[in-house]
N, C-alpha and C positions, 0 to 999 in steps of 0.2 A: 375649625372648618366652618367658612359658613353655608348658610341654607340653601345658596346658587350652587356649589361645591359639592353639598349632599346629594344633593338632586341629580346633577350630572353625574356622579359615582356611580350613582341606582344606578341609570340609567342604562352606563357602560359595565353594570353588573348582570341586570334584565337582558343586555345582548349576549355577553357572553355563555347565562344559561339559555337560551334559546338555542343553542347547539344540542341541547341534550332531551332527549325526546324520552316523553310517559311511556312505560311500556306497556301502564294501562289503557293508555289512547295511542295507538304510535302515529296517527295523522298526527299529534300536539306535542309542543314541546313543555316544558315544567312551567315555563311562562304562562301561553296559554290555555293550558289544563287547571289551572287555578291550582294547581300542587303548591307550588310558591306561594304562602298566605302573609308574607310579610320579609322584611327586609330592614332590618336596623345598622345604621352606619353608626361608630363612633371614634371617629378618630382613624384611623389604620382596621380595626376591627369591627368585623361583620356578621350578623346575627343573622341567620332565614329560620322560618318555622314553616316543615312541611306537615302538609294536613293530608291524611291519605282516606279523611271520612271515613267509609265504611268498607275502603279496596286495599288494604297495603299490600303490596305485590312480596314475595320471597326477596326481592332482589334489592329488598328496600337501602339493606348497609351497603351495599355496592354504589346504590346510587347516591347514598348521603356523602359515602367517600368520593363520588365526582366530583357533587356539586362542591364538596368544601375545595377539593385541588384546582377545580375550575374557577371560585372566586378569588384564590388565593392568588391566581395569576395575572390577575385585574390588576392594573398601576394602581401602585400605593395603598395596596391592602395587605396588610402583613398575616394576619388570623381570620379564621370564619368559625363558627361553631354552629353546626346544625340541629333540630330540635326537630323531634321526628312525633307526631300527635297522629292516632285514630282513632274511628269511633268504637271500631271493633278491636280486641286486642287477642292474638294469635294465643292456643293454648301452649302452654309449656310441654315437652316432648316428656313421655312417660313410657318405661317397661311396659305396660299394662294399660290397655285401654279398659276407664271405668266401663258399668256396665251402663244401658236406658235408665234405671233407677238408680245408679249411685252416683249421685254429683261429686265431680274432680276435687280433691281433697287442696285447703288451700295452700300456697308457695309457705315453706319453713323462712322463717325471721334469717336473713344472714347481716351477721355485722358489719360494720366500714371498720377497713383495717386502721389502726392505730387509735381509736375514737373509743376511749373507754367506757364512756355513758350517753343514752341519746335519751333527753327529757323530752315529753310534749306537753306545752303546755297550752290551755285549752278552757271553753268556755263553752256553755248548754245555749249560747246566743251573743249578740253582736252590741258592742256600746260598754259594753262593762270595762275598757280599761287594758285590756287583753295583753297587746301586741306592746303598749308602752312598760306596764310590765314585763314582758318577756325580755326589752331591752335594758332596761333597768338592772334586773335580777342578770343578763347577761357581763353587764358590767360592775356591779357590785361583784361576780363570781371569778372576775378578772381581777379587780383588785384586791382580791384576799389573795389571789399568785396562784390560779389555776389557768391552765389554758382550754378556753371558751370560744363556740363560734353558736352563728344564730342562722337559722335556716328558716324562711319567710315562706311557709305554705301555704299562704293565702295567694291560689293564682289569679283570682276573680276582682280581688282587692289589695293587692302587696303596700304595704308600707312600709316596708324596714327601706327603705330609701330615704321616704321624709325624715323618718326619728333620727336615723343615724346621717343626714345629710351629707347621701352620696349621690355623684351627678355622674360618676364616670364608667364604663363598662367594664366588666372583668378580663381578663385574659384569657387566651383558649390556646393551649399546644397540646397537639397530639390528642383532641377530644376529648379534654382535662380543661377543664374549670377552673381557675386560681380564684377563691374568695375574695372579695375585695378585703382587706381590714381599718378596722376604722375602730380607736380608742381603745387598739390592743386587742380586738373582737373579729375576728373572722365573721365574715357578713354573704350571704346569699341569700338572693330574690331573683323572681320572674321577675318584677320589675325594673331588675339590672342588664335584660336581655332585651326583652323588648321595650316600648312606649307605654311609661306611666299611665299620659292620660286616655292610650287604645285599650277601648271594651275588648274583653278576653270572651268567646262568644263559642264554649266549648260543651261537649256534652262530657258525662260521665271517666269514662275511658280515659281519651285525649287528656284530662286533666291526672289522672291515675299517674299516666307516662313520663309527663310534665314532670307530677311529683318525686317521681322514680330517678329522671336525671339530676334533678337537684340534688336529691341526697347519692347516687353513683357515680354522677360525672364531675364532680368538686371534689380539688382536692384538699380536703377537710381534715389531715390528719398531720401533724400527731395533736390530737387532743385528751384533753380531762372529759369534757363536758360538752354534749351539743343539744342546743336549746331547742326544738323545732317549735318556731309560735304557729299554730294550729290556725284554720280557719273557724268561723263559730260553727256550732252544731254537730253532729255526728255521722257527715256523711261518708261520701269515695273518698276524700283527701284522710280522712280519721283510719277509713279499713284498709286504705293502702298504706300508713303508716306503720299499725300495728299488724298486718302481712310483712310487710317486705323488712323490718329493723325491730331487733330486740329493744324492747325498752324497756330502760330500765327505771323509769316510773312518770306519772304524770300529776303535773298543779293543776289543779285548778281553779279560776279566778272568777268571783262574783261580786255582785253588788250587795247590800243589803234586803236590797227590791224583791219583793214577793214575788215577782214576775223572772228577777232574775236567776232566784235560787230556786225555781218551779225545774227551769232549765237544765241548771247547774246539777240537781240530781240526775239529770236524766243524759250530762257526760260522765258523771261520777260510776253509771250504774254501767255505762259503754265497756268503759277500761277495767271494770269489776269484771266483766262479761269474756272478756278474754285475757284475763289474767295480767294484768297491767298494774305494781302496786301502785297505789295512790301515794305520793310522797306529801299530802298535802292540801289546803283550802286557804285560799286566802281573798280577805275579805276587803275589795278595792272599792275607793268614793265611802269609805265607813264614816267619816263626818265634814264636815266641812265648818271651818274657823273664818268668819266674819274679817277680811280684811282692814276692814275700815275699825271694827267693834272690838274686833276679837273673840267676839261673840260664838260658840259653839251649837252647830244645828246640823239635823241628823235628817237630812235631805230625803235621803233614799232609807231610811231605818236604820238600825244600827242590831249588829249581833246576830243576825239571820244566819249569814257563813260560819261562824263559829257555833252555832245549834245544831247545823247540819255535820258538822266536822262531826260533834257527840255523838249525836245518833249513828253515824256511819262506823264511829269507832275510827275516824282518819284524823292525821294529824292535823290542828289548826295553824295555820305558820304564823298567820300574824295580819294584820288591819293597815292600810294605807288609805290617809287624807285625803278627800277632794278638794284640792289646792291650785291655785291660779298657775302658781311656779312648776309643777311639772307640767301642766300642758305648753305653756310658754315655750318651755328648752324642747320639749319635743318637738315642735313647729317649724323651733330653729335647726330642729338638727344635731342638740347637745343637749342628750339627754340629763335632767336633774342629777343624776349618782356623779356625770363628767362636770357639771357645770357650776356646781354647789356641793362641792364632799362632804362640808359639815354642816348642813340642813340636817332640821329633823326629818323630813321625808327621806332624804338619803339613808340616813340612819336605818331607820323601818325597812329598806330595802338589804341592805347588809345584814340586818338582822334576821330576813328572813333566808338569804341568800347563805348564811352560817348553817342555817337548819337543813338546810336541801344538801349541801355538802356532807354533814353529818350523817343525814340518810344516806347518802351514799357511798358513807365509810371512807372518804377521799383525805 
């Protein structure tokens, strides 16, 4: 479709919801209430993300079900999949109201049917490596013949699009999600819904909720193993993971860098903190080999993650090279494990990807 074709889509999409009026403003319709924050076409299928700030009405699944039946009726849109964001989030209904003093106990882990492990893997800070590992390790866990899917939590900065060089939208029936797959890997991103390069411009909550469809409204089963790559740091996106899904353990990934394993303890001590085993440390960018030379030089230090594994008493999984050729395949889209099976880097990755299955008795 091209850009003239997108455009006039909207547009015949923006009339059709202008029938449907805020019940928070009823002078306005979803249009002009600013409810409507975005609108992605691709192809036959239609992405909206309503923002309801800091007002969600009761009536909100009433009106997510109009707006989807109301777009779906637009010539030549087959699917819509609506995304419901606010700032506030409704408590959950309880026998028993807490009392002024005892704050609401928080929601028990429930698990995704068929999905027998959900990893998170995860980093005290951003640059370390993170997210190409989490791909990597997703298709290394594929090719030893389990079934793996990778869940992109980063809503502020999603990548699993570039690594895995997907340009196309997922499918939406019945307010179900079909992963995209790609190299045998069940794949989801907020980047798969909306616009790569639109700043995500959310408080707290809204992104909680985000994170809650992605992992409820995909249908992600029957799996071995779902990889969630974590955003850096230890915030909403980290307490709403270990709230809402049992997990059954989490990696995590550093650099050598003083600065990066300052951090790295300080997600190590997150997942200690509410009982998340540790399946794991592994130590990414641990040397880097001279292409020209061959030459071996320890950029970032060398052995820091693996001191830290000691002290902690957590497993160390193993050390991966800061090498030209995996950033390369990542850029393109085809990550190192798909692009070079018999690379030593590859190897490093199966090797560690043996251990994680191990730990988890698979």
């Amino acid at each position: 479709m091209s850009k003239v074709d997108t455009v006039v889509q909207k547009e015949a999409i923006k009339a059709a919801l202008a029938d449907i009026i805020d019940s928070r403003s009823p002078d306005k319709n979803v249009i002009d209430s600013g409810l409507v924050s975005n609108i992605v076409i691709e192809g036959s299928i239609v992405g909206v993300i309503l923002d309801f700030k800091d007002d969600k009405p009761k009536n909100a699944e009433n009106l997510r079900s109009e707006i989807e039946s109301v777009i779906k009726g637009v010539q030549d849109i087959s699917a819509a999949n609506v995304i419901m964001t606010a700032t506030r989030i409704a408590p959950a209904k309880a026998s028993l109201k807490p009392t002024p003093n005892t704050p609401p106990a928080p929601p028990s882990p429930k698990a995704i049917p068929d999905v027998k492990h959900i990893i998170a893997v995860a980093s005290g800070k951003g640059g370390v490596g993170k997210s190409t590992t989490s791909v990597n390790l997703a298709l290394a866990l594929s090719k030893l013949g389990y079934s793996v899917g990778i869940m992109d939590a980063d809503i502020f900065g999603p990548s699993l699009p570039t690594l895995l060089g997907i340009s196309e939208r997922p499918k939406i029936k019945d307010r179900v999600i079909t992963p995209i797959e790609k190299f045998g890997v069940k794949a989801m991103s907020i980047g798969m819904i909306i616009d790569v390069d639109q700043p995500v411009v959310w408080r707290g909550p809204r992104v909680m909720g985000a994170t809650q469809q992605l992992l409820r409204d995909v249908n992600w089963a029957p799996l071995d193993i779902l990889i969630v790559d974590m955003p850096p740091g230890t915030g909403d996106v980290q307490i709403t993971m270990v709230q809402q899904v049992p997990l059954s353990g989490a990696v995590i990934i550093s650099t050598p860098q003083d600065l990066a394993l300052i951090d790295a303890r300080k997600g190590l001590a997150m997942f200690e903190k509410v009982g998340t085993p540790i399946l794991g440390i592994i130590e990414n960018m641990s040397t880097f080999f001279c292409p020209s030379c061959g030459a071996e030089s320890q950029i970032f230090g060398h052995g820091g993650a693996k001191e830290i594994a000691n002290k902690k008493d957590a497993p160390f999984l193993g050390a991966v090279s800061l090498h030209m050729d995996i950033r390369e395949t990542a850029d393109r889209g085809i990550p190192i494990v798909v692009n070079d099976p018999k690379s030593p880097l590859t190897k490093a990755y199966f090797i560690i990807a043996g251990k994680i299955a191990v730990s988890l008795k698979l």
